[in-house]
NUTOR-71041 format. One record per residue: z, x, y of N, C-alpha, C, CB in turn. Coordinates in steps of 0.2 Angstrom, whole numbers, m for minus. Glycine has a CB too. Layout:
BEGIN
+-------+--------+---------+-------+---------+----------+-------+--------+---------+-------+---------+----------+
:  n.up : n.east : n.north : ca.up : ca.east : ca.north :  c.up : c.east : c.north : cb.up : cb.east : cb.north :
+-------+--------+---------+-------+---------+----------+-------+--------+---------+-------+---------+----------+
:     Z :      X :       Y :     Z :       X :        Y :     Z :      X :       Y :     Z :       X :        Y :
...
+-------+--------+---------+-------+---------+----------+-------+--------+---------+-------+---------+----------+
//
This chain:
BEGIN
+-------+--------+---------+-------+---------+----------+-------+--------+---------+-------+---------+----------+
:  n.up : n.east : n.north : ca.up : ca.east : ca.north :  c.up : c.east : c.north : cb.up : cb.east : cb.north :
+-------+--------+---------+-------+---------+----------+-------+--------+---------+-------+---------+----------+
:    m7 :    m55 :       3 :    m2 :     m58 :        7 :     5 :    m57 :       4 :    m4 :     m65 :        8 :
:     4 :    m57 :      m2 :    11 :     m58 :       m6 :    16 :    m50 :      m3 :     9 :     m59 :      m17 :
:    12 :    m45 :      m3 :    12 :     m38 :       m3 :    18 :    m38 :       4 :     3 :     m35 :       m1 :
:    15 :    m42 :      10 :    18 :     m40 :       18 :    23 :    m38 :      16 :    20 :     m44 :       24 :
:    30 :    m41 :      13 :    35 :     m41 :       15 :    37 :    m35 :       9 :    39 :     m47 :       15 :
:    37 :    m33 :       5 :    36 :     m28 :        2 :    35 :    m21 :       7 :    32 :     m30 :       m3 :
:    28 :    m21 :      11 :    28 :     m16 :       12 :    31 :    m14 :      20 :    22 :     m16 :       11 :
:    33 :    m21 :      24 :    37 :     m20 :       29 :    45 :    m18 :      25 :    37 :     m27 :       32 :
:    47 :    m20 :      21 :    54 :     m17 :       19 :    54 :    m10 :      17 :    57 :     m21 :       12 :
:    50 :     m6 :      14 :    46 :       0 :       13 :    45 :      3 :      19 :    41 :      m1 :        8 :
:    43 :      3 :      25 :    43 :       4 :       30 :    48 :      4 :      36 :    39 :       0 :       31 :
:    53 :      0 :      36 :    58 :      m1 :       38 :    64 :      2 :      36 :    58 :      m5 :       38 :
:    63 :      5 :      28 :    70 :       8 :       24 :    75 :      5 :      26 :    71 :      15 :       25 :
:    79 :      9 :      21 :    85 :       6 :       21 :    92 :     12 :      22 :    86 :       2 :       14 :
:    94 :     10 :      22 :   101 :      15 :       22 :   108 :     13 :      19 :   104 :      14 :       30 :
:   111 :     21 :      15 :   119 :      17 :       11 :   122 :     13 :      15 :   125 :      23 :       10 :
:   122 :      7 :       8 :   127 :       1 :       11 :   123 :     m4 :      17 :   134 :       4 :       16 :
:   116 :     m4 :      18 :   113 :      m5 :       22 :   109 :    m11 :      16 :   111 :       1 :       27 :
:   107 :    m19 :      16 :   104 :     m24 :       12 :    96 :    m20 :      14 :   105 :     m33 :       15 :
:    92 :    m20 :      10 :    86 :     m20 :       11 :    80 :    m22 :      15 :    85 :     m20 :        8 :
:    83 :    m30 :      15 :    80 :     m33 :       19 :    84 :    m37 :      23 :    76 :     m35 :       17 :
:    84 :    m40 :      31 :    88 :     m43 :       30 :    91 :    m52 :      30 :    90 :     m41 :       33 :
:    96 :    m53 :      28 :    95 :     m60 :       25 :    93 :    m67 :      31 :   103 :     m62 :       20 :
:    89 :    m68 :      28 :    86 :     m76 :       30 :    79 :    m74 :      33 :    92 :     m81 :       38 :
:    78 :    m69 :      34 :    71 :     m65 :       36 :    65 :    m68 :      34 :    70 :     m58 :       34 :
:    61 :    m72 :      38 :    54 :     m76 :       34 :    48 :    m71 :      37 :    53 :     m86 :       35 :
:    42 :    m72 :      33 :    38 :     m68 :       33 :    32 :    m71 :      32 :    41 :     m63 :       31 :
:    26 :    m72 :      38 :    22 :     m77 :       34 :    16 :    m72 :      39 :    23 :     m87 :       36 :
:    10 :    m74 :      37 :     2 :     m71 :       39 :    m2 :    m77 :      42 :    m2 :     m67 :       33 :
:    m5 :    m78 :      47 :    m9 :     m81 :       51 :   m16 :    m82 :      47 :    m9 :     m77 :       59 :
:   m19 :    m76 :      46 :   m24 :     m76 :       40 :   m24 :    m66 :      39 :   m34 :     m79 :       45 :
:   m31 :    m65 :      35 :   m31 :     m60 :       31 :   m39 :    m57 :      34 :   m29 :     m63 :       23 :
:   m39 :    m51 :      34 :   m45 :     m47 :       34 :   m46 :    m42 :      31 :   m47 :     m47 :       39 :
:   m51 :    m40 :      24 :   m52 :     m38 :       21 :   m57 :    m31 :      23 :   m53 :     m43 :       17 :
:   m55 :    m24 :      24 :   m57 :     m19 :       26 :   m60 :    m15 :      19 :   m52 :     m14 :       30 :
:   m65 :    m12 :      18 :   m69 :      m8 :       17 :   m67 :     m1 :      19 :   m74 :     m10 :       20 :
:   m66 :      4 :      19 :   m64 :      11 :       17 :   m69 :     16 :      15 :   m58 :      10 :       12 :
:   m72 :     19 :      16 :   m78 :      25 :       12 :   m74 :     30 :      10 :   m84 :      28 :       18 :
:   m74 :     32 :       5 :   m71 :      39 :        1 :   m76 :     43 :      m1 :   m66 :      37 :       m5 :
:   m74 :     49 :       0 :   m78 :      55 :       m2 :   m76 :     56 :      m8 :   m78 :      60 :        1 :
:   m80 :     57 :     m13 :   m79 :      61 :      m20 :   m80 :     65 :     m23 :   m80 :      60 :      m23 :
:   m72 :     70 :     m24 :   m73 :      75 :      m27 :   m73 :     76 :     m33 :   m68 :      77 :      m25 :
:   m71 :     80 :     m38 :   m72 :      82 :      m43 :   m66 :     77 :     m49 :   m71 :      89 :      m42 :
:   m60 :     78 :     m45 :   m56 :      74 :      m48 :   m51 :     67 :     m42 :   m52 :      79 :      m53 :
:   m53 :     67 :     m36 :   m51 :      62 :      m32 :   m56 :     60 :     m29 :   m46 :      63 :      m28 :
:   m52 :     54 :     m24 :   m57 :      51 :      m21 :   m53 :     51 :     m14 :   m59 :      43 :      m24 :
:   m55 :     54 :     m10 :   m53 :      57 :        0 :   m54 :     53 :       4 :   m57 :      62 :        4 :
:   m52 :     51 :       6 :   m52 :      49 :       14 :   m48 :     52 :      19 :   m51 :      42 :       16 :
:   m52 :     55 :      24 :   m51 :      62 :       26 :   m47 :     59 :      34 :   m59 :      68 :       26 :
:   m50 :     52 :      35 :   m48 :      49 :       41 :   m40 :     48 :      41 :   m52 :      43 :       42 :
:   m39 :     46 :      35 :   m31 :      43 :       33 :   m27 :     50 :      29 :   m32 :      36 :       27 :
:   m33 :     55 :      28 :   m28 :      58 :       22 :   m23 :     54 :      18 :   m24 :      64 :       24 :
:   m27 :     51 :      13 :   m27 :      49 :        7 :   m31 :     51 :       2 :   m26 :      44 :        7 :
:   m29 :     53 :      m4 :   m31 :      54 :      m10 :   m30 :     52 :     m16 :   m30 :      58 :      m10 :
:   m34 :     47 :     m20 :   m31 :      42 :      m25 :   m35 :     49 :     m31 :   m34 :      32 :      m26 :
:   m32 :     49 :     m36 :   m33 :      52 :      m44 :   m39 :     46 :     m45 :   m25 :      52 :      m51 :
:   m43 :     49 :     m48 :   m51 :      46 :      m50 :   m48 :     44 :     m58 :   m58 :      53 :      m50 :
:   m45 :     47 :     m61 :   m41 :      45 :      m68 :   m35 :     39 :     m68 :   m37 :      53 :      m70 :
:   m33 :     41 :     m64 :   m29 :      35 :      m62 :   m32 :     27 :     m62 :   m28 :      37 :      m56 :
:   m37 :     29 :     m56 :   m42 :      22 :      m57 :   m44 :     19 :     m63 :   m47 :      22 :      m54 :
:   m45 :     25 :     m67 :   m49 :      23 :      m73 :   m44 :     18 :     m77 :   m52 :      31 :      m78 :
:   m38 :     22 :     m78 :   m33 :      18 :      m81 :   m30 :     13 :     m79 :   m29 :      21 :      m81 :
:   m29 :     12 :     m72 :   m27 :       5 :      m71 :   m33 :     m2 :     m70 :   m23 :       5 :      m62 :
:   m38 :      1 :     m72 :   m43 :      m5 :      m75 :   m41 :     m8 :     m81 :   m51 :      m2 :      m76 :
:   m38 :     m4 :     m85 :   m34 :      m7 :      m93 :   m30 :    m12 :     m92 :   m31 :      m2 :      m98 :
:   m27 :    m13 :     m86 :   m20 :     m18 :      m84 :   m23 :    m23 :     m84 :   m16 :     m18 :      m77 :
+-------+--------+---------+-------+---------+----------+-------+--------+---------+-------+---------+----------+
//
């Protein structure tokens, strides 16, 4: 939830000279639902072919250490 507005400002871009977001803009969620995603597994990622996305499999490994 914390995420929305982050990814609405990231979505919305910005422009030279243009605030990123803009001021007094509140931003709240009603509730939340948690999706499930199936990835295929390659050799060194993990695919979803529906979204074309691909996360590094090494990657994951490493942000388990955080």
């Amino acid at each position: 939830m914390e995420s929305i507005p982050v990814h609405l400002a990231n979505r919305l871009g910005s422009f030279p000279g243009q605030a990123p977001w803009p001021p007094g803009l509140m931003v709240s969620a009603a509730g939340c639902l948690l999706v499930y995603r199936p990835f295929d597994q390659s050799a060194h990622e993990l695919v979803q072919t529906s979204r074309q996305i691909a996360i590094n499999r090494n990657a994951l490994a490493l942000a388990d250490a955080l």
